[in-house]
ROSE-4610 file (N, C-alpha, C; in Angstrom, 1 decimal, always signed):
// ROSE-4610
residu = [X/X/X/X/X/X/X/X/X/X/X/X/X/X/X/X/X/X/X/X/X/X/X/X/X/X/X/X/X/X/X/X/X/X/X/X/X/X/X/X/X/X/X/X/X/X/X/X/X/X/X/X/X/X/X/X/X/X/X/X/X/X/X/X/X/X/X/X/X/X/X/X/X/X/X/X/X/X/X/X/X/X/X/X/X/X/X/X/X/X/X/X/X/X/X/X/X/X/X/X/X/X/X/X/X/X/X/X/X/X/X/X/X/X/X/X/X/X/X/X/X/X/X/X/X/X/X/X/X/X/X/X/X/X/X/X/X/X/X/X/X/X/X/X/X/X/X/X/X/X/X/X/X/X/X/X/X/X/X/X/X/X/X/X/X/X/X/X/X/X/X/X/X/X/X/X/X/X/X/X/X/X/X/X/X/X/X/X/X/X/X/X/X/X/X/X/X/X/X/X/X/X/X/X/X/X/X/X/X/X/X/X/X/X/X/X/X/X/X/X/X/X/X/X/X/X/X/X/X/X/X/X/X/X/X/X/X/X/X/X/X/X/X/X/X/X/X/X/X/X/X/X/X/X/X/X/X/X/X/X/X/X/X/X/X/X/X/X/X/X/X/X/X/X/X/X/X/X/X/X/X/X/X/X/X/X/X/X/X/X/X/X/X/X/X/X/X/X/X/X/X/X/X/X/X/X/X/X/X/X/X/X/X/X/X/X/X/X/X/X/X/X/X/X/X/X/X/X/X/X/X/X/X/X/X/X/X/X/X/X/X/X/X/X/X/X/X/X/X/X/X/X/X/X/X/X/X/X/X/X/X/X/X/X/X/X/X/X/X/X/X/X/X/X/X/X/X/X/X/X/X/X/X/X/X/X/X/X/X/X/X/X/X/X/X/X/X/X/X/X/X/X/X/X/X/X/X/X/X/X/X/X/X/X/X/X/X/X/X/X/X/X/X/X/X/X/X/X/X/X/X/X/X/X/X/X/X/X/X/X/X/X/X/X/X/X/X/X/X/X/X/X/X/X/X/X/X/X/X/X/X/X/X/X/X/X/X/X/X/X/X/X/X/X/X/X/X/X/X/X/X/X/X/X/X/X/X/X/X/X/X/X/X/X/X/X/X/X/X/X/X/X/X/X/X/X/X/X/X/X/X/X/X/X/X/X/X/X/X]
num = [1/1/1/2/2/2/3/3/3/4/4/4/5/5/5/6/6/6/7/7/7/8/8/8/9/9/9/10/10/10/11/11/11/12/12/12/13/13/13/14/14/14/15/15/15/16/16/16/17/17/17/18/18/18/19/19/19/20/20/20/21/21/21/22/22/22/23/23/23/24/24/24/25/25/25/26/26/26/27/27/27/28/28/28/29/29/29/30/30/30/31/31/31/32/32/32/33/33/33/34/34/34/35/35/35/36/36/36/37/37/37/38/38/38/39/39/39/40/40/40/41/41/41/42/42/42/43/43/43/44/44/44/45/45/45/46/46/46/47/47/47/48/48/48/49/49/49/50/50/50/51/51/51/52/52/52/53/53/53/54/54/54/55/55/55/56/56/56/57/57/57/58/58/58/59/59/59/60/60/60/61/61/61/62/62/62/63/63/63/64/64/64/65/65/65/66/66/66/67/67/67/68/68/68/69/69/69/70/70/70/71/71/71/72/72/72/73/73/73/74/74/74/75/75/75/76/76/76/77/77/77/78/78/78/79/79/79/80/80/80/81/81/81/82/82/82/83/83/83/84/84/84/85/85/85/86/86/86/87/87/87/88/88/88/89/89/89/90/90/90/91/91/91/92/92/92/93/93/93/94/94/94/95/95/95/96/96/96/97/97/97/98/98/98/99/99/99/100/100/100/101/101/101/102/102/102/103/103/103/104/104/104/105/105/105/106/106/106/107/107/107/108/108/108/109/109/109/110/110/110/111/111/111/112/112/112/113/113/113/114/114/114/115/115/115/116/116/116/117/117/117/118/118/118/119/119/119/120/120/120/121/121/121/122/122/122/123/123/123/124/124/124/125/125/125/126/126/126/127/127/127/128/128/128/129/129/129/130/130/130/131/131/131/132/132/132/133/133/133/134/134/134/135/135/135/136/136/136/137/137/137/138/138/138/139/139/139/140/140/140/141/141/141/142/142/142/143/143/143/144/144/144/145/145/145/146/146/146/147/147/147/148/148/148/149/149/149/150/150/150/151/151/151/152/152/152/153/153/153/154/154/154/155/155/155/156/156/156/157/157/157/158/158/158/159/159/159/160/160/160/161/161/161/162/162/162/163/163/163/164/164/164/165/165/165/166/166/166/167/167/167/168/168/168/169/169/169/170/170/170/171/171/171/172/172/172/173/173/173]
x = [+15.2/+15.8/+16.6/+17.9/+18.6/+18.5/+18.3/+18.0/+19.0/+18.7/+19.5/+20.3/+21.2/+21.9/+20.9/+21.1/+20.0/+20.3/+19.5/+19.5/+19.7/+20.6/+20.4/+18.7/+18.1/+17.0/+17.0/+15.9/+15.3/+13.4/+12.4/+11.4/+10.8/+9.8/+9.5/+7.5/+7.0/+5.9/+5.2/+4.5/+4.0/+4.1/+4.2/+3.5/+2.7/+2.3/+1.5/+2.2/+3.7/+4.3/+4.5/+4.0/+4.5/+3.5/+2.2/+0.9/+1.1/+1.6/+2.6/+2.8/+4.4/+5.5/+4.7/+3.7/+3.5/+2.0/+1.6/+0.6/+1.4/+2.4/+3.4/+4.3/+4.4/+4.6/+3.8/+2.4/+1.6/+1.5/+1.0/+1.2/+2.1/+3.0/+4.7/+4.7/+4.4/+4.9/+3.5/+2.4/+0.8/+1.1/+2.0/+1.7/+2.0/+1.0/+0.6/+0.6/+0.5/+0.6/-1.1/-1.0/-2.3/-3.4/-3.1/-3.7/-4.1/-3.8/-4.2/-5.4/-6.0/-6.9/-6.6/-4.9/-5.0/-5.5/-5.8/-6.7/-6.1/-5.0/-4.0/-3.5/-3.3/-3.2/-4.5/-5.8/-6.6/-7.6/-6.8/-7.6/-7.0/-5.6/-4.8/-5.2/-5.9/-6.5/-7.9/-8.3/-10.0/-9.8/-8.6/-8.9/-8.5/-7.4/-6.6/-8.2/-9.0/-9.9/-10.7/-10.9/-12.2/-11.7/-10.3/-9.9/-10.0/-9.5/-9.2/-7.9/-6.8/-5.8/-4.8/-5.0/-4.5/-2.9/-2.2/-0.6/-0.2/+0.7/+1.0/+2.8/+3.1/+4.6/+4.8/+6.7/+7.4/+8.6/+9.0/+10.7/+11.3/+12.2/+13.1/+14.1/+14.3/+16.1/+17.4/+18.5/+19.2/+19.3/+18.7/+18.9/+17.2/+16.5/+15.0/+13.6/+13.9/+13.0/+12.1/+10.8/+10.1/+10.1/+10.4/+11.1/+9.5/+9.2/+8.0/+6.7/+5.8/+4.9/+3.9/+3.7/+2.8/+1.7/+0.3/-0.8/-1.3/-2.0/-2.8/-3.7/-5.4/-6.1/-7.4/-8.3/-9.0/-10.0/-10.2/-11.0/-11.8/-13.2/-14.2/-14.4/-15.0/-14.7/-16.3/-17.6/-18.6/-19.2/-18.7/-19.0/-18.5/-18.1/-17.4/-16.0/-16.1/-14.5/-13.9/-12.7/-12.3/-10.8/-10.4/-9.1/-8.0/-8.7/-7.7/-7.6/-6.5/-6.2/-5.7/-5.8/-5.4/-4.3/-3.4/-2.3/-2.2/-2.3/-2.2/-2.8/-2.5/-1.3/-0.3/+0.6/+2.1/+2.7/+3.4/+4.4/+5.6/+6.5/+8.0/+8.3/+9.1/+9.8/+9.8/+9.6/+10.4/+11.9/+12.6/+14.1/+14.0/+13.8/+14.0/+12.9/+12.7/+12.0/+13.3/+13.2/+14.1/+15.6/+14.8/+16.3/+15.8/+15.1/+14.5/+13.6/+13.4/+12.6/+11.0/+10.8/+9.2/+9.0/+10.4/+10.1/+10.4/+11.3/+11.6/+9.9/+9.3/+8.2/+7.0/+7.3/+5.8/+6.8/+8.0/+8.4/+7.9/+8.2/+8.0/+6.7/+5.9/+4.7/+4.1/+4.4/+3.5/+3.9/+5.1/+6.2/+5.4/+4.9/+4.1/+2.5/+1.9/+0.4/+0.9/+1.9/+1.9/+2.2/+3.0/+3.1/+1.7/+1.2/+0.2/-1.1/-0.8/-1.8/-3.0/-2.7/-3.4/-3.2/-4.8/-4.7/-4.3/-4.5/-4.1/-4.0/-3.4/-3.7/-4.0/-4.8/-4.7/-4.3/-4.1/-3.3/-4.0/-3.8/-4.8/-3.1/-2.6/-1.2/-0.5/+0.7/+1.4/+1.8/+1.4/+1.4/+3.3/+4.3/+5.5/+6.5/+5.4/+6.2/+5.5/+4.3/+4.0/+4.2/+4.2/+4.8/+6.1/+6.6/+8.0/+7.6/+6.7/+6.4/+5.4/+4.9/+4.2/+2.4/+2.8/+1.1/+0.8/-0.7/-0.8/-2.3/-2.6/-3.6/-4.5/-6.0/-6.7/-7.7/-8.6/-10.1/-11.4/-10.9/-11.6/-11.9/-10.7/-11.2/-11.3/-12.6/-12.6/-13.0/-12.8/-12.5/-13.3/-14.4/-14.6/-14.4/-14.5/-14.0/-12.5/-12.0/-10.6/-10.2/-9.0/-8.5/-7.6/-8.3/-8.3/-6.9/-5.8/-4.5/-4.0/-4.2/-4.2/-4.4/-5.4/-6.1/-5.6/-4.4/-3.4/-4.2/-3.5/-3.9/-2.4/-2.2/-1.3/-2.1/-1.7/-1.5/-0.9/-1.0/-0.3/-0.4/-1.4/-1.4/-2.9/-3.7/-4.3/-3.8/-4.8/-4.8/-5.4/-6.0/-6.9/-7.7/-7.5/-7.8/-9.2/-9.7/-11.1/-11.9/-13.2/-13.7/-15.0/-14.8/-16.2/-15.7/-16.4/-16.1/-15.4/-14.1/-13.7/-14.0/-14.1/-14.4/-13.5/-12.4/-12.3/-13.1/-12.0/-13.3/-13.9/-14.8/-15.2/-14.6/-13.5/-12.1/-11.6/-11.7/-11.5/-12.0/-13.3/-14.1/-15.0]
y = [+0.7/+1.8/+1.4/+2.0/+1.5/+2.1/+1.4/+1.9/+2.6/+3.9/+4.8/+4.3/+4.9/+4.6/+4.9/+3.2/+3.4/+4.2/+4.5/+5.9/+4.9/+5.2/+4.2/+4.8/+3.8/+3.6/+2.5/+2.5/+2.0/+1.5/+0.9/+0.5/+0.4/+0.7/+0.7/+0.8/+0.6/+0.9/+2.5/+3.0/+4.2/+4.6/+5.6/+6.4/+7.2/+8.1/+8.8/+10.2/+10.2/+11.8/+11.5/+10.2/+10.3/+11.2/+11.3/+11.4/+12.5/+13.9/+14.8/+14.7/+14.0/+13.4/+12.6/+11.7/+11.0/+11.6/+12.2/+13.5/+13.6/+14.5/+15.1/+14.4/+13.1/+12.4/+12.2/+11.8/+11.4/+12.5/+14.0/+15.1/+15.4/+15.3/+15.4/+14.2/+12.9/+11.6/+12.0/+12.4/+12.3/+13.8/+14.6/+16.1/+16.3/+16.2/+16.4/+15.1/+14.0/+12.8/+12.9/+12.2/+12.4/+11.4/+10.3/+9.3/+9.4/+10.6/+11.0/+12.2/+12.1/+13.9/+14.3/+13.8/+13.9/+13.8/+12.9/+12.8/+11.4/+11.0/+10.2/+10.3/+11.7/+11.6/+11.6/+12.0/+11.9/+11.1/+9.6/+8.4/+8.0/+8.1/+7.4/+7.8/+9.0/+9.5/+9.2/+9.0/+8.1/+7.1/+6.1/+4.9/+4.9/+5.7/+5.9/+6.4/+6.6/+7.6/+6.1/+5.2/+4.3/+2.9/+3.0/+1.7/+0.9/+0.9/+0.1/+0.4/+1.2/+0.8/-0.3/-1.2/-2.4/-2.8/-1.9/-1.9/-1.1/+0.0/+1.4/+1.8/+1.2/+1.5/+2.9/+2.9/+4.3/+3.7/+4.9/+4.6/+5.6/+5.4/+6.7/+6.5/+7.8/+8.3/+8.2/+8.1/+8.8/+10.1/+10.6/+11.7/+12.0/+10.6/+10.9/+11.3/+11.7/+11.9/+11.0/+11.1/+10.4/+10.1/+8.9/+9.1/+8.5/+7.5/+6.9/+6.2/+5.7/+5.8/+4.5/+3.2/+2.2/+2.0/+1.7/+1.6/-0.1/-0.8/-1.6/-2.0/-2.2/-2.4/-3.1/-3.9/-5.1/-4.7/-4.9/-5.1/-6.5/-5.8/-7.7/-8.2/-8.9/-9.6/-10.1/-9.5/-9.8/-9.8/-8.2/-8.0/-9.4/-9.8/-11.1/-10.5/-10.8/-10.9/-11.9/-12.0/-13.1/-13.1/-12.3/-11.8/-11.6/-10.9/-10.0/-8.6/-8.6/-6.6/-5.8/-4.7/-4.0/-3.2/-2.9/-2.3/-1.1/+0.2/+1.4/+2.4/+3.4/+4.4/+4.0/+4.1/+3.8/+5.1/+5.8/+6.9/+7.3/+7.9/+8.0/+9.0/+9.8/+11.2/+11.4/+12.6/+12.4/+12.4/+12.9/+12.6/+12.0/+10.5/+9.3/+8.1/+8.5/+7.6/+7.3/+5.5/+4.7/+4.5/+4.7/+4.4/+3.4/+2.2/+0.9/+1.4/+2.7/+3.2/+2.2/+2.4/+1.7/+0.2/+0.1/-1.8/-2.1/-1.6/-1.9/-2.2/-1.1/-1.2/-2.2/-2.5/-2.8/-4.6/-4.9/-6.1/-6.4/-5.4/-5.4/-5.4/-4.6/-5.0/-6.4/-7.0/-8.5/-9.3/-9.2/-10.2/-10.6/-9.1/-8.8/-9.5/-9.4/-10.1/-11.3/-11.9/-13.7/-13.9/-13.4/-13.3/-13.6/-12.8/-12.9/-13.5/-14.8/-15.5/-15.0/-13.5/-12.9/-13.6/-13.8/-14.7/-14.3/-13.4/-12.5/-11.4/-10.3/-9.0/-8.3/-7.1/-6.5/-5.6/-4.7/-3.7/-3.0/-1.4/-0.8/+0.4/+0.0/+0.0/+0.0/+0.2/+0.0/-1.1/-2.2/-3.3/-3.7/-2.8/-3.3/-2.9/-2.5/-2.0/-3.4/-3.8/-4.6/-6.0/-6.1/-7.9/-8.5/-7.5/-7.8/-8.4/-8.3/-8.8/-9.9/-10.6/-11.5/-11.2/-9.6/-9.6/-9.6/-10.3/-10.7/-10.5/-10.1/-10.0/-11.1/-11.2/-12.0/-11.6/-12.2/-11.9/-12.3/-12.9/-13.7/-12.5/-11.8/-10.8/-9.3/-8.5/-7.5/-6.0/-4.8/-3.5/-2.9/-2.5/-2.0/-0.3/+0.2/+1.4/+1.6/+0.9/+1.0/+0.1/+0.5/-0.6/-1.7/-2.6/-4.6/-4.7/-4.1/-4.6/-4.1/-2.7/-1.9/-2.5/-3.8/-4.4/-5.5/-6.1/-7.0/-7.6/-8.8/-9.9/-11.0/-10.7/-11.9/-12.9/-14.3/-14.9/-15.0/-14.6/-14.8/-16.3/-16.2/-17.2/-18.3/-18.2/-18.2/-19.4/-20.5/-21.2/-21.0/-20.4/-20.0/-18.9/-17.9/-16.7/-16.4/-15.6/-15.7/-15.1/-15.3/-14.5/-13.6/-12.2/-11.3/-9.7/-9.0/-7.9/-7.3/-6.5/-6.1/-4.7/-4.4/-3.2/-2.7/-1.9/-1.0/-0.3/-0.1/+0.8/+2.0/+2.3/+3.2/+5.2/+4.4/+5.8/+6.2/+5.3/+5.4/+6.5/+6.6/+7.5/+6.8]
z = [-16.4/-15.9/-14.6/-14.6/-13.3/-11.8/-10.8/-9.7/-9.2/-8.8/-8.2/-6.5/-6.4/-5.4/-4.2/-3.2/-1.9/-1.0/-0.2/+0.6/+2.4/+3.1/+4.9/+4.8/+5.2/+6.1/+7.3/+8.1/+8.6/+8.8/+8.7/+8.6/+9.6/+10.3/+11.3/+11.3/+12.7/+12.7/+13.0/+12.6/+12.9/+13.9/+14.6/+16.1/+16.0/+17.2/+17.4/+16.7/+16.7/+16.2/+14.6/+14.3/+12.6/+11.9/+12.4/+11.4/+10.6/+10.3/+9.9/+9.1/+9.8/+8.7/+7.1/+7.6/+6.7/+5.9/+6.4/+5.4/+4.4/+5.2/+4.0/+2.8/+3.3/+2.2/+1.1/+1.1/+0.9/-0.6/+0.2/-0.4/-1.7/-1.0/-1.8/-2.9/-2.2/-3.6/-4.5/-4.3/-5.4/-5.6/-5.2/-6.7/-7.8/-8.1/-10.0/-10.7/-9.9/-10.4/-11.2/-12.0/-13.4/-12.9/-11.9/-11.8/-9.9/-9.4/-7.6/-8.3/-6.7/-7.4/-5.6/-5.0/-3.8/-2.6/-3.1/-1.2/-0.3/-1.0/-0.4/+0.9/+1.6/+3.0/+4.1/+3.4/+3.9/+4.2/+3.4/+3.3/+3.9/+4.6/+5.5/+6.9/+6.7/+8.5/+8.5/+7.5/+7.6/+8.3/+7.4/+7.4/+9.8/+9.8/+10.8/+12.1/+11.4/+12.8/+12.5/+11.6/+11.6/+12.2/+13.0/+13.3/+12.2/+10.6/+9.7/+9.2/+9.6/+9.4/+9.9/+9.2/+9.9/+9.9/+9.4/+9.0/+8.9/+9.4/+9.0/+9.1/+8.0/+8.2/+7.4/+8.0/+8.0/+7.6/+6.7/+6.4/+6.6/+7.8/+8.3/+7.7/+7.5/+7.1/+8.3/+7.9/+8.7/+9.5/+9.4/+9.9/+10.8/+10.9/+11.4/+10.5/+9.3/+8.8/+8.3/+7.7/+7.6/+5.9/+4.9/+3.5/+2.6/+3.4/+3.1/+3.8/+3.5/+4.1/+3.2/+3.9/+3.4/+4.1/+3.5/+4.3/+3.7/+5.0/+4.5/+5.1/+4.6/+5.4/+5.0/+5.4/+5.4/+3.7/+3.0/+1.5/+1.8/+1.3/+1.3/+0.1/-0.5/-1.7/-1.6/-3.1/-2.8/-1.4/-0.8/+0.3/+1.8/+2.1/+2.7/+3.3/+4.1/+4.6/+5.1/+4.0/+3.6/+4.5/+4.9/+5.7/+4.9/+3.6/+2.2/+3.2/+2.3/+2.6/+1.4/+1.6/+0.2/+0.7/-0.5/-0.1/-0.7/-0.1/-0.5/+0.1/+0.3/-0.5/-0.2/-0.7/-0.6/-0.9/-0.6/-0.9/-0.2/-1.4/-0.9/-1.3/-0.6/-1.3/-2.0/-2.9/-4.5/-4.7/-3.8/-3.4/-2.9/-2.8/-2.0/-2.7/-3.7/-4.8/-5.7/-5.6/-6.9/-5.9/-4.7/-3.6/-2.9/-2.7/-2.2/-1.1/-0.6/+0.7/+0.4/-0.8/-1.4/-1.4/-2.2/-1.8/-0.8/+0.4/+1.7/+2.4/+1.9/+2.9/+2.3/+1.4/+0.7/+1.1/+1.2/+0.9/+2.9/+3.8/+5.1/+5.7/+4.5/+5.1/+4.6/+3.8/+2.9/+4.1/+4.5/+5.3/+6.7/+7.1/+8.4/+8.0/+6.8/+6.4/+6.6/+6.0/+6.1/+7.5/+8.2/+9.8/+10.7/+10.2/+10.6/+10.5/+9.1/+8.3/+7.5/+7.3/+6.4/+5.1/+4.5/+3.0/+1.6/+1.7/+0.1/+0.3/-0.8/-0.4/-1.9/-2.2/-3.6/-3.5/-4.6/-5.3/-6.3/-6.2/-7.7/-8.5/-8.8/-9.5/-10.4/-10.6/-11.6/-11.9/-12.8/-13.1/-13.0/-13.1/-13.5/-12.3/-11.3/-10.3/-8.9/-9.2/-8.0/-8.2/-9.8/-9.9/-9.2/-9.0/-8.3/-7.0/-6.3/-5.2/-5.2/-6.0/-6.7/-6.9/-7.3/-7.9/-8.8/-9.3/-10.6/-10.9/-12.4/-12.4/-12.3/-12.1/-12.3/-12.0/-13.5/-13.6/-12.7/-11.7/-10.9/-9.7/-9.8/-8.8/-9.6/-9.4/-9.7/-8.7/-9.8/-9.0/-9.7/-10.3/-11.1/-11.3/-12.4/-12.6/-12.2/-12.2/-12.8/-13.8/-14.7/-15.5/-14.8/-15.8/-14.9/-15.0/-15.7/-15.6/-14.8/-13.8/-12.5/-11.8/-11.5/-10.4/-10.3/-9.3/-9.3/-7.7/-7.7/-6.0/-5.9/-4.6/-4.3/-3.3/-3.5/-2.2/-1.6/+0.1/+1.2/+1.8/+2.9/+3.4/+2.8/+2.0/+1.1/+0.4/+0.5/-0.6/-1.8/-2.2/-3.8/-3.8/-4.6/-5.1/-5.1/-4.1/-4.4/-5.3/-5.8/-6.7/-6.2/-7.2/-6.7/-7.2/-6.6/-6.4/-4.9/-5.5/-4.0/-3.9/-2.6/-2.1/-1.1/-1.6/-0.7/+0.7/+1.9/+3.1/+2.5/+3.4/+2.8/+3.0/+3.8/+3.6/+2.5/+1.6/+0.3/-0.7/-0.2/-0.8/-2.2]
């Protein structure tokens, strides 16, 4: 499918006046989606009240608004923390979805984990939307109760893929 014409943005880190703006994304990109039951912006203010959001980008528009919204934050592996993070929620306008606001941020946030020598990161996703960024499956690491082609890992700064079960915070739900 061909990607629609990009929209000016800019990428940036969160503030204190975004939290709103980015509810409302959250809201807006997961309605009626078959695979949300919604609670996308309210795992972003868990994670945000429990001191585990560890990456919180924004993608403004020209005109200030707030288009999308990336989260990432520490996941253990066989209980262990390994200095993985998981990546998600992620959401973008539905008028400002298939305009690069999503990969901007997801390509801005990995950029910022290797910055920072973070080792890997996972993904529970669309398999044909995160390979682009080098996630892949692998059976070495698992999610259970979700489907294993959903449950994608990259290396960051990471030399070898670890194995176990990962666990999301418990913002997650």
């Amino acid at each position: 499918m061909p990607r629609s014409a990009s929209l000016p943005f800019s990428i940036r880190t969160e503030t204190p006046n975004d939290l709103a703006g980015i509810a409302e994304v959250h809201r807006a990109a997961f309605a009626g989606n078959p695979h949300s039951d919604g609670s996308e912006p309210a795992i972003v203010e868990r994670l945000r009240a429990r001191s585990r959001l560890a990456l919180s980008l924004v993608a403004i528009g020209a005109d200030g608004a707030i288009l999308g919204h990336c989260a990432f934050s520490p996941v253990s592996v066989d209980g262990a923390d390994l200095g993985w993070m998981g990546l998600g929620p992620l959401g973008v306008l539905p008028a400002a979805q298939g305009k690069g606001a999503g990969t901007a941020l997801v390509e801005a946030g990995l950029a910022s984990l290797r910055a920072d020598r973070v080792q890997g990161c996972v993904v529970l996703g669309e398999p044909d939307y995160y390979r682009r960024f080098g996630f892949e499956r692998d059976a070495r690491l698992r999610y259970p109760g979700a489907p294993p082609e959903y449950f994608m890992a990259a290396l960051l700064d990471g030399k070898m893929l670890p194995a176990g079960v990962v666990r999301y915070d418990d913002a997650f739900g």
